[in-house]
N, C-alpha and C positions, 0 to 999 in steps of 0.2 A: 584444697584446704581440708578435704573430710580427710584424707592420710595423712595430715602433717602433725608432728608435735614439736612447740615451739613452748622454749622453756626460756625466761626474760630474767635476768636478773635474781636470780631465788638465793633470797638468804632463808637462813633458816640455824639457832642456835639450841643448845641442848645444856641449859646452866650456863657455866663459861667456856664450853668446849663448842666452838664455831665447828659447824658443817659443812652449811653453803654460804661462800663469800660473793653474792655476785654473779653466779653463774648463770652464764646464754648459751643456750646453742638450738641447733635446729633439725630435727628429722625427717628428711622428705621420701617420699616413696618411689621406692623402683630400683631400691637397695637396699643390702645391708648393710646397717651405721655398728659398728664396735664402738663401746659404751669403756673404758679401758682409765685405771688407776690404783697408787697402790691401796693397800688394804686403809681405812679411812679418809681416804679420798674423799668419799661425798657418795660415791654412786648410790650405793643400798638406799639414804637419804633422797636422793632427785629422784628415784625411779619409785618411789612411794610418797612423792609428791604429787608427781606426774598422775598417781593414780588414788591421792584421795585420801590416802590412809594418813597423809601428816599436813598440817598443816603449815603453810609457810608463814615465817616473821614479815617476809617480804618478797617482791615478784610474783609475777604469774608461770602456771606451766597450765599450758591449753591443748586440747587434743581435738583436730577441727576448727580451730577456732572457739575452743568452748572449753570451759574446766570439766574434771572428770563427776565433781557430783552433781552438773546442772543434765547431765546423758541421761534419757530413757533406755534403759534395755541395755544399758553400758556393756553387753559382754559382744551386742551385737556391733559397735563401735572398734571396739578396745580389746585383744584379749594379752594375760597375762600368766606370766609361771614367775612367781618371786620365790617360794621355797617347795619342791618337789615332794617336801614330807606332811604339808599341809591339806591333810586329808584325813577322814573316820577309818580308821585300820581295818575294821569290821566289815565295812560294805566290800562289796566286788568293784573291780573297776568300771565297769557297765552302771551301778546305781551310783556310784559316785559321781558319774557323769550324767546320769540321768534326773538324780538330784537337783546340781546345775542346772540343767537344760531345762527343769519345769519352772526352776526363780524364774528365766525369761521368756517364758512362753514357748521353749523351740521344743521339737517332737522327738521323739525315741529313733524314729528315720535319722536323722540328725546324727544324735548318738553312734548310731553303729557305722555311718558315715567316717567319721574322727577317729576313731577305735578303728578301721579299716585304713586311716590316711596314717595314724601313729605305727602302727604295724601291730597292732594288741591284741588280734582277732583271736588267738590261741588261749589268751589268758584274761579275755573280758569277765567270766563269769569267778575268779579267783578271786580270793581276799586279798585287799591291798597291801597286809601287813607279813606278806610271806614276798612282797617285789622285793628287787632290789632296787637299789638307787637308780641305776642305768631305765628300769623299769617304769622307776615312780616319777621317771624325766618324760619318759613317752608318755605316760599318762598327763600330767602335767600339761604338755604342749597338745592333747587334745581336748584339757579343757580350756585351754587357751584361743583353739580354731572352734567353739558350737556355735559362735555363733557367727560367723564367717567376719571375721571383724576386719576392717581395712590398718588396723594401727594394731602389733604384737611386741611386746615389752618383755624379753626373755632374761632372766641373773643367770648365769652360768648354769646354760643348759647342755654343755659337755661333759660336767660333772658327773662320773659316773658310770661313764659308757665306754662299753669297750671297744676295740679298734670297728668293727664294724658299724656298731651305732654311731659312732664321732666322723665314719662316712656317710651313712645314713642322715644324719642331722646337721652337716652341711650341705648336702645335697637339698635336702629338706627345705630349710631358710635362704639357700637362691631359688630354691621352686617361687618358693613364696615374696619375694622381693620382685618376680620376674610377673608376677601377675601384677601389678602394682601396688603393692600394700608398702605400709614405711612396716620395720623391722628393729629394735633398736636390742641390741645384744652385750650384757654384760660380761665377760671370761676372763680369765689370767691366762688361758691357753692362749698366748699371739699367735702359735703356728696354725691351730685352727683359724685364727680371725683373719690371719692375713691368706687364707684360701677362702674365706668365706664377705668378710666385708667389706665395699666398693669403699666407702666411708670411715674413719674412725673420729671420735673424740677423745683426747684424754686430758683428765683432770687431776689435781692435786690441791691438796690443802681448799677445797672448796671452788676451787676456782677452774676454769676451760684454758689449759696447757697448749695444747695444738687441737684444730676445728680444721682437718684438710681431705681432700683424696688417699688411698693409702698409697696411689703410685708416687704423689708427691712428698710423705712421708718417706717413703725409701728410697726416695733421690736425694733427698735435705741427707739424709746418714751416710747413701755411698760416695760422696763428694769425689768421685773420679780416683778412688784408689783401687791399685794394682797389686795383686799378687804375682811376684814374679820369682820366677824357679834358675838360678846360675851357680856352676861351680866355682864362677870368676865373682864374686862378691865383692872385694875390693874395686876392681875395674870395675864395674855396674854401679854402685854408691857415688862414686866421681863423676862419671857420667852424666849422672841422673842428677844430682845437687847443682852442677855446673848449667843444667838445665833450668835448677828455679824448683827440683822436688823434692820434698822430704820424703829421705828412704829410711823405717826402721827394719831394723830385724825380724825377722819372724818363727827363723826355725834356721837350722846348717845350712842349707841351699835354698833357704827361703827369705823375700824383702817382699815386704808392705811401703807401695811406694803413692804418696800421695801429692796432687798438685799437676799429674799430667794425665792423659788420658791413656788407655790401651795402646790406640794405637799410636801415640807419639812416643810412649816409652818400648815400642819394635823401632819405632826409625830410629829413634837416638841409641840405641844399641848396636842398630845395623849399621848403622852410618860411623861407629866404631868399634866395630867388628870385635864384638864383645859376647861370647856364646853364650845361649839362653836355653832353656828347656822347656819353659810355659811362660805364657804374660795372659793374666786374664784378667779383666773387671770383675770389681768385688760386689757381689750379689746382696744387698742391703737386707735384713729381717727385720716384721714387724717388731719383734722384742728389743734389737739395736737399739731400734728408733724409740720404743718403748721406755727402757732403760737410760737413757739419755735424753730423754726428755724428760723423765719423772726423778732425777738423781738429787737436785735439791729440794723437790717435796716430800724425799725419803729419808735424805739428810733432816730434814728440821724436824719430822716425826720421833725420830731416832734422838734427836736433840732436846726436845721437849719431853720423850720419857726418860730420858738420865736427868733432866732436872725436876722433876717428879721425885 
């Protein structure tokens, strides 16, 4: 219970514009959860409920078993990066974090700790307002780890970073997931999330869209379609139809054939000696599934500001 966050129900309204309708879902530790929707979705919403800063209409979001302002020492619980720029431009990154670290009691050891796990060692005693983005992310997620918190609440902490950091900080968030801490990560990058989280959730219009594994995620989108490569395309389409598959086109010696799997659309080829060049399962991405699951809470978005 101390890593889990369990979010029940939370509505939550802003005038007449609904945020949260409703939504549950649950974060447990020993992965990373991808937090995933489009742009007013809810998340910014849930994940500053989660932590206090708003209050709900309705539901609870508990971190432990316990809301975020009943925590002592909450950073030793909880830690969080909601915006990378939320920081004194002035201070170095060392007092910025040393700052932090004295609201909860933790020690300047501590400190140069985080600064040493973020990679910052080089540029602790700089002023914050010459980082860049990529920078003010690492800084960010060490003030997120001072107080070694079992529960980290991350918004789009790829933001920013350039191909090296974006390995770096998924390598980073499976370290961390792999000690048992829950982990729950908000980003638009799917290609990062689908290397980085065991979990997703995605939401739309307030509400919890798909709550699964991500392998099961990208088996629900590859539904057993085949890329298959022939110069004989007319024979191969009859073939394959006569079998029960819908084949469309895909390109001059290329069919997207759906309804059988790899390897029955090589028998049924072979078996009428119908020459082929490749047959391969279609490789599903988190974004597919992504996109297709969120296509009518982008549709209504899109519908509600034309009638605006």
């Amino acid at each position: 219970m101390e890593s889990t966050i369990e979010v029940t129900d939370l509505r939550k309204r802003y005038g007449p514009a609904v945020a949260l309708d409703g939504m549950s879902f649950t974060v447990t530790p020993g992965h990373v959860t991808g937090f995933v929707g489009p742009n007013g979705a809810g998340k910014s919403t849930a994940m500053r409920v989660i932590l206090g800063l708003d209050a709900p209409d309705g539901g609870t979001a508990l971190i432990g078993g316990r809301p975020y302002r009943s925590l002592s020492r909450p950073l030793t619980h909880v830690g969080a990066l909601l915006d990378a720029g939320a920081l004194q431009p002035s201070r170095s990154a060392r007092n910025h974090l040393l700052w932090l670290a004295h609201s909860q009691g933790l020690t300047a050891r501590r400190v140069d700790e985080v600064i040493e796990q973020a990679g910052l060692r080089e540029v602790a005693r700089r002023r914050a307002d010459g980082f860049s983005l990529g920078m003010r992310q690492r800084l960010g997620v060490a003030a997120a780890l001072l107080g070694d918190p079992s529960v980290l609440i991350l918004d789009e902490p790829f933001n920013g970073l350039d191909p090296e950091g974006i390995v770096w900080m998924r390598e980073f968030l499976a370290g961390l997931a792999a000690q048992g801490r829950a982990v729950l990560v908000s980003s638009h990058l799917m290609s990062e999330l689908q290397d980085t989280a065991g979990h997703v959730v995605v939401i739309g219009r307030g509400r919890v869209i798909a709550d699964a594994a991500v392998h099961e995620l990208l088996a629900g989108v590859a539904r057993d379609r085949v890329t298959l490569r022939t110069l004989s395309r007319p024979e191969a389409v009859v073939v394959l139809e006569e079998a029960g598959a819908t084949v469309t086109a895909a390109g001059l010696d290329t069919l997207t054939v759906s309804g059988l799997t790899a390897e029955r659309v090589v028998a049924r080829l072979s078996a009428h000696a119908v020459p082929f060049s490749e047959v391969s399962a279609h490789r599903a991405t988190l974004e597919e599934a992504y996109m297709e699951l969120t296509r009518d809470a982008v549709q209504f978005r899109a519908a509600t500001e034309e009638a605006r």
